[in-house]
Backbone bond lengths (Angstrom), bond angles and torsions (degrees), N, CA, C in turn:
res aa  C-N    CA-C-N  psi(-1)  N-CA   C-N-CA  omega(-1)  CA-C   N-CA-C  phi
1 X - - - 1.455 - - 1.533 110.62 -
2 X 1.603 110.32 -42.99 1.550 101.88 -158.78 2.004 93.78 -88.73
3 X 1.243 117.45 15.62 1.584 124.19 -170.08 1.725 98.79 -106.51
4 X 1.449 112.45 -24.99 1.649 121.00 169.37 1.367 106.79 -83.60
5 X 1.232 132.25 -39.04 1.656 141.25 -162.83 1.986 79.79 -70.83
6 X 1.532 124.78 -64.37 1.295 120.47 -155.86 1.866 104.13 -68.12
7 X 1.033 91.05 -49.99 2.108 88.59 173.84 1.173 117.27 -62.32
8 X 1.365 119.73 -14.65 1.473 111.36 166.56 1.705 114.11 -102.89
9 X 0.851 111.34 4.54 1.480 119.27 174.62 1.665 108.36 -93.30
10 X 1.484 94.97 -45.16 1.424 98.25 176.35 1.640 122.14 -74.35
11 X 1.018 112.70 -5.26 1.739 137.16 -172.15 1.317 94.91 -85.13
12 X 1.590 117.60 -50.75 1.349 119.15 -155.53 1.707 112.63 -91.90
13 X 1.495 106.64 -11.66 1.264 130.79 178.37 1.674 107.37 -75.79
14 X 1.371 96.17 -56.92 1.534 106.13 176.50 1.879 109.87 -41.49
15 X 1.423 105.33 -64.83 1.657 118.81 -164.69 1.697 99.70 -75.06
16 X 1.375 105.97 -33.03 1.787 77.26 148.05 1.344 140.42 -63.22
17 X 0.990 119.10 -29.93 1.748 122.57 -156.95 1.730 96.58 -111.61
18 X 1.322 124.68 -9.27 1.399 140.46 152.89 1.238 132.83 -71.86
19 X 1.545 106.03 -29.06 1.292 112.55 154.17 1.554 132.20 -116.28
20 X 1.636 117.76 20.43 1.296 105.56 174.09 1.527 97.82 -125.85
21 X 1.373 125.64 2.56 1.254 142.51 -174.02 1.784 94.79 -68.71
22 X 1.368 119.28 -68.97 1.572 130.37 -169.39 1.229 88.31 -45.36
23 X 1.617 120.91 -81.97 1.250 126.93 -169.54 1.535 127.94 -35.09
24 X 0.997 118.24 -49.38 1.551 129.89 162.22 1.123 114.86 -33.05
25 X 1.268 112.27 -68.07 1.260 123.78 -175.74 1.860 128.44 -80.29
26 X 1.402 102.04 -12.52 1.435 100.59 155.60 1.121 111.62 -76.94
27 X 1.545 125.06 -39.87 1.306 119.21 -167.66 1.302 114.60 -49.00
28 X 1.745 114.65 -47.43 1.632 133.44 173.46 1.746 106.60 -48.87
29 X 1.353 106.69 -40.11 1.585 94.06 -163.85 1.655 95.99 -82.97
30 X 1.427 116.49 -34.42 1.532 109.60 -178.36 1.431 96.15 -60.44
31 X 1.201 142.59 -86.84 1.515 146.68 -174.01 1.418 104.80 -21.00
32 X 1.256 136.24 -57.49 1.361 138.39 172.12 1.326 112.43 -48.80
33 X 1.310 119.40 -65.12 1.763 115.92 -174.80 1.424 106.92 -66.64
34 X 1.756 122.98 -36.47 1.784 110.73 159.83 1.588 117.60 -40.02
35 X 0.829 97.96 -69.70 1.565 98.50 174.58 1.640 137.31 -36.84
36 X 1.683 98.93 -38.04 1.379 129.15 -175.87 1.739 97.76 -69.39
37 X 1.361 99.06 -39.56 1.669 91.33 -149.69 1.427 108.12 -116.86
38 X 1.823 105.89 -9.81 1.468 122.99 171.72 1.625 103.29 59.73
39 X 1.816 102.68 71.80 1.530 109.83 175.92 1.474 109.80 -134.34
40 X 1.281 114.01 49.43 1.423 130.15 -169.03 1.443 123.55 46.92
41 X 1.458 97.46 -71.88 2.159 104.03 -178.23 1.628 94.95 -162.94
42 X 1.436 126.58 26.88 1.383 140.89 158.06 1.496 115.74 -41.10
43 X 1.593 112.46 -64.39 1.225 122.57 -173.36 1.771 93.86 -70.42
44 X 0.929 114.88 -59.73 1.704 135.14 -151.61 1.784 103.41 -39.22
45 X 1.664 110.25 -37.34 1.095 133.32 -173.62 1.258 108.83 -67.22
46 X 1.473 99.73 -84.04 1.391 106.87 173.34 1.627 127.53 -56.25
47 X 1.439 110.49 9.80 1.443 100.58 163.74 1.737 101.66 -115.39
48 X 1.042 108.36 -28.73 1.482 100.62 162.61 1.634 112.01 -49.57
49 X 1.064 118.60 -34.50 1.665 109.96 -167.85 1.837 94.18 -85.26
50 X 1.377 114.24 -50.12 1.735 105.51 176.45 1.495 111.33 -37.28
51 X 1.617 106.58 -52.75 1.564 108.50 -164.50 1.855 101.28 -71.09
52 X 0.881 127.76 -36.18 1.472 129.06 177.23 1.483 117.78 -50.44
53 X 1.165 101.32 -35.34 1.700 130.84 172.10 1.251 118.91 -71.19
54 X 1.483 115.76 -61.92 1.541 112.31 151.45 1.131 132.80 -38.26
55 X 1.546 105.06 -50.34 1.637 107.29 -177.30 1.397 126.15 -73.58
56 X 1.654 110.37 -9.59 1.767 122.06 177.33 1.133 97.54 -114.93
57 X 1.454 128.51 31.45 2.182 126.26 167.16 1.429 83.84 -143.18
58 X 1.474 125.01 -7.82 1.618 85.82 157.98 1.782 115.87 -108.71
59 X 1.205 122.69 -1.84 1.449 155.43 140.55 1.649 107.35 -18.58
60 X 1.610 103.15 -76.09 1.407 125.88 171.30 1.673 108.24 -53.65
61 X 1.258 120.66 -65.61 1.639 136.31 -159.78 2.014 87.47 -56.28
62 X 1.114 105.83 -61.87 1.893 119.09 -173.17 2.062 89.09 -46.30
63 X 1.410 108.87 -76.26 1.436 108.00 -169.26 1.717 117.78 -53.54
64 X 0.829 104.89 -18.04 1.950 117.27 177.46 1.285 87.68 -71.69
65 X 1.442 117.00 -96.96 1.139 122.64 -171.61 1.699 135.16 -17.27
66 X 1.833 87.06 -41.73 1.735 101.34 -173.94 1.934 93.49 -65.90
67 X 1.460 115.58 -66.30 1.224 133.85 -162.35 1.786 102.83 -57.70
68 X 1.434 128.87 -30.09 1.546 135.97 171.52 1.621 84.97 -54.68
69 X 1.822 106.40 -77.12 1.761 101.00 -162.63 1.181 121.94 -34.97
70 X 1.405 108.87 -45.63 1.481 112.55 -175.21 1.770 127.76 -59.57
71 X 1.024 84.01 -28.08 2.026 101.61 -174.41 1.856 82.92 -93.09
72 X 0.685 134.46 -9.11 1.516 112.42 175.79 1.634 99.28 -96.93
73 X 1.234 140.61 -65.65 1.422 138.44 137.00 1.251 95.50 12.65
74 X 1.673 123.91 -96.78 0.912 117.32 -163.75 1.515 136.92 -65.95
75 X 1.209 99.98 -29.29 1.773 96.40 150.35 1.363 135.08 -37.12
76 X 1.729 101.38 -51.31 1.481 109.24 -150.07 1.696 86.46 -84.49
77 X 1.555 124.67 -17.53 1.511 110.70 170.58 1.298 119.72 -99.47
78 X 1.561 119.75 16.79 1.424 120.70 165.30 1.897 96.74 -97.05
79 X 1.541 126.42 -16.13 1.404 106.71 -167.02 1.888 91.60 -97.70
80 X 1.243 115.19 -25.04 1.551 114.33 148.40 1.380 124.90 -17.66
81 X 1.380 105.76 -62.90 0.915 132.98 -138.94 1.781 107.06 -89.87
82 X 1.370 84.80 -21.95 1.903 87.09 -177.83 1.746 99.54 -136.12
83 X 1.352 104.34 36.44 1.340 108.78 143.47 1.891 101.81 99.72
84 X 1.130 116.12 -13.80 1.779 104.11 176.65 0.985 98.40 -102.96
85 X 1.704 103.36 -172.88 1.413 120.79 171.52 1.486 111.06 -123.42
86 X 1.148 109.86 165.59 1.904 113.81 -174.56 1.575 96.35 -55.30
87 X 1.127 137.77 -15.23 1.675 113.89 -162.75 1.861 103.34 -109.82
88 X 1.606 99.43 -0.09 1.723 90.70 166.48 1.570 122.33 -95.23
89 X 1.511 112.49 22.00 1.366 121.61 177.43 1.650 105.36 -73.06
């Protein structure tokens, strides 16, 4: 139980700091090049929307991945399960 409480804490830790990390930091580079190039909140915008983008395709890429592992897991203990092994496919 207390080994599910920590992988899901750590899951939820990850997709925080995965998704406010991009954002943060576009915001900095938009604010910086406003400044640089004196275009009010031009840049600022449009890097807010890149980093928003980043931060919900790497969101997706993390949850694919998790939900792929899992169906392979569960494969390899359903062919367990009825007597082969993964290499007589």
């Amino acid at each position: 139980m207390r080994k599910d409480i920590m992988k899901a804490l750590a899951m939820l830790t990850q997709v925080g700091i995965s998704m406010i990390v991009p954002i943060f930091l576009c915001v900095w580079v938009g604010k910086a090049l406003d400044k640089a190039f004196d275009t009010g909140v031009l840049f600022l915008l449009v890097f807010i929307v890149l980093g928003v983008g980043a931060a919900f395709r790497t969101l997706y890429m993390m949850t694919v991945f998790k939900y792929k592992k899992k169906a392979e897991e569960e494969q390899k203990r359903l062919d367990m399960f009825k007597g082969r092994s993964s290499d007589e496919k």
